[in-house]
C-alpha positions as CSV (number, residue, x, y, z in Angstrom):
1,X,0.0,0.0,0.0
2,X,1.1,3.4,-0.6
3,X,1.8,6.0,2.4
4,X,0.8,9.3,1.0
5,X,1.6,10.9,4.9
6,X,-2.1,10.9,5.6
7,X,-3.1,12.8,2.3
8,X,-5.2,12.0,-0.8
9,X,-3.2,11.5,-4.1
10,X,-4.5,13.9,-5.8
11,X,-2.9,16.4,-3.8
12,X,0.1,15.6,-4.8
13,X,-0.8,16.5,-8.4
14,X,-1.9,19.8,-7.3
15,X,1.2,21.0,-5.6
16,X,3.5,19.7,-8.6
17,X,1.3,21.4,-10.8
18,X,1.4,24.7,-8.4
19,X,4.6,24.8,-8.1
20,X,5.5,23.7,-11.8
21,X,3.5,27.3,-12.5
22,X,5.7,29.2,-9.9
23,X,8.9,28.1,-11.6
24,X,7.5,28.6,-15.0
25,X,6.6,32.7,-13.5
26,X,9.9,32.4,-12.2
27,X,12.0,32.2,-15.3
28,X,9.4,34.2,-17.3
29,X,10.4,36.8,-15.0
30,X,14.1,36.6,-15.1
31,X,13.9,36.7,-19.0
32,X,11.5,39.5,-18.9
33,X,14.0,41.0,-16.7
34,X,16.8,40.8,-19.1
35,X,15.0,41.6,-22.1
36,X,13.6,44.9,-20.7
37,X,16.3,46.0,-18.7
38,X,14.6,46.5,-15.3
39,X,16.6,46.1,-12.4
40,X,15.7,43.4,-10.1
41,X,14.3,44.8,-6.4
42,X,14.4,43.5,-2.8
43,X,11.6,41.1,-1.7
44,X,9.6,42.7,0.7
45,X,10.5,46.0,0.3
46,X,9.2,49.6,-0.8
47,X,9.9,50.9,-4.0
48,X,7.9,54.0,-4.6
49,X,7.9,56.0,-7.4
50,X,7.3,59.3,-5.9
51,X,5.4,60.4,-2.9
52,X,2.3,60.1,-4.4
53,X,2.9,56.8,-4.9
54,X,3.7,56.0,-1.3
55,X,0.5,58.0,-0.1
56,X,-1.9,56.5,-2.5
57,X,0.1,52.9,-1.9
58,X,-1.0,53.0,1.8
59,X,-4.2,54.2,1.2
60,X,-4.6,50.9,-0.8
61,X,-3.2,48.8,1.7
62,X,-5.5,50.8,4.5
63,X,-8.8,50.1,2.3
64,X,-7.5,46.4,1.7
65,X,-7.5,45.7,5.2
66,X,-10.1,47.4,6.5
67,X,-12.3,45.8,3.1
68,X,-10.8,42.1,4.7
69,X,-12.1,42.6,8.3
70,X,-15.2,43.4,7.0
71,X,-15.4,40.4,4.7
72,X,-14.0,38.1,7.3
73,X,-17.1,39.4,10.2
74,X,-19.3,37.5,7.2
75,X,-21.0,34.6,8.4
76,X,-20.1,31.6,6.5
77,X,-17.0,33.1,4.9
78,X,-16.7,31.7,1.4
79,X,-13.3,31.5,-0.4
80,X,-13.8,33.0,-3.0
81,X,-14.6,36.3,-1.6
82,X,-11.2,37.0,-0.4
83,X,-9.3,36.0,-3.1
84,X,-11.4,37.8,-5.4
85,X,-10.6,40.8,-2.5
86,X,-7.1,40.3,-3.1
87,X,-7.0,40.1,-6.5
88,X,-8.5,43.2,-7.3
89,X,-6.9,45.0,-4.8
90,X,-3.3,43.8,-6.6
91,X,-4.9,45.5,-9.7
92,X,-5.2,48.3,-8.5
93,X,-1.9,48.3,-7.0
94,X,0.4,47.6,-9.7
95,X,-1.9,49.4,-12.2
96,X,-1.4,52.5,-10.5
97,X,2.0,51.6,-9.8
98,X,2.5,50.9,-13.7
99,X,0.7,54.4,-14.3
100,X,3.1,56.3,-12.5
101,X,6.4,54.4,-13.6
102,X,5.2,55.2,-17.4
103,X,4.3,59.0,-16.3
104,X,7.5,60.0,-14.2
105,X,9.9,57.6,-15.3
106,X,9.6,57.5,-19.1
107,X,13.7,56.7,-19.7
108,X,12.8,52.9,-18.3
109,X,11.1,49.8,-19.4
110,X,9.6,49.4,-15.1
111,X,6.4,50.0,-16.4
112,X,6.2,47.3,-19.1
113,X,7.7,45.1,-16.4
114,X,4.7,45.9,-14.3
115,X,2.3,45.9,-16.9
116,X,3.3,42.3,-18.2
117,X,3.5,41.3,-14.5
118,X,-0.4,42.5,-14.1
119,X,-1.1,39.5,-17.0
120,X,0.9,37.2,-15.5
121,X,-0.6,37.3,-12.3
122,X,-4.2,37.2,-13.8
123,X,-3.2,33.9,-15.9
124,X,-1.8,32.4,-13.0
125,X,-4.9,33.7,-10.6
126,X,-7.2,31.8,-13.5
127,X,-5.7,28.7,-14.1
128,X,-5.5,28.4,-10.4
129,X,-9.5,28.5,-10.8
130,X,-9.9,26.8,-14.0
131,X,-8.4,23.4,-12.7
132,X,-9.7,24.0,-9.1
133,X,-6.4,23.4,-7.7
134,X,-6.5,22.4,-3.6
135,X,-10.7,22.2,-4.4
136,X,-11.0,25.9,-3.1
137,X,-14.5,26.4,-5.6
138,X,-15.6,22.6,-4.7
């Protein structure tokens, strides 16, 4: 008999196939990165544009969690409605984040970068519901 540590099978698929995708968004990203020329920041840090940038930024992230504490007082809390939550509020981030790299830094290829990062993250968001990976929408 196979020992699976307690989990179904098809669980396994699910993880290989998640983290097949993050590799994939991985490279993509690296080659982007070398084709457009965009230097490669810190994880987890802040890179603002401008000070409008950093003030409408935290206005985002102020509206995101107050928007999440609402959602999460729901009673049942269904799945979707966070990640939907969080998806749109990453639009609207890196939108206006891709906005203001194209306004006030027209020399560079950020925006593009950000733009192209935008689709990415949609494709992955949508295949992650299209084949119901983890059974999140079951």
């Amino acid at each position: 008999m196979e020992n699976n540590y307690g989990l179904d099978a098809f669980i396994w698929i699910n993880i290989g196939i998640f983290l097949g995708l993050s590799v994939f968004i991985f490279v993509l990203n690296t080659i982007l990165r070398k084709l457009l020329n965009v230097e490669k920041k810190k994880w987890f840090s802040f890179h603002f544009v401008n000070d409008l940038h950093k003030k409408v930024d935290w206005t985002f992230r102020i509206l995101f969690v107050a928007a999440s504490f609402i959602l999460l007082m729901r009673q049942p809390v269904n799945i979707v409605y966070p990640l939907l939550l969080t998806l749109v509020f990453l639009l609207l981030q890196e939108g206006f984040r891709a906005y203001l790299e194209w306004k006030f830094k027209p020399d560079t290829n950020d925006y593009i970068f950000t733009l192209s990062q935008i689709g990415i993250v949609l494709i992955y968001f949508l295949l992650i519901v299209q084949l119901d990976l983890f059974s999140l929408f079951s």
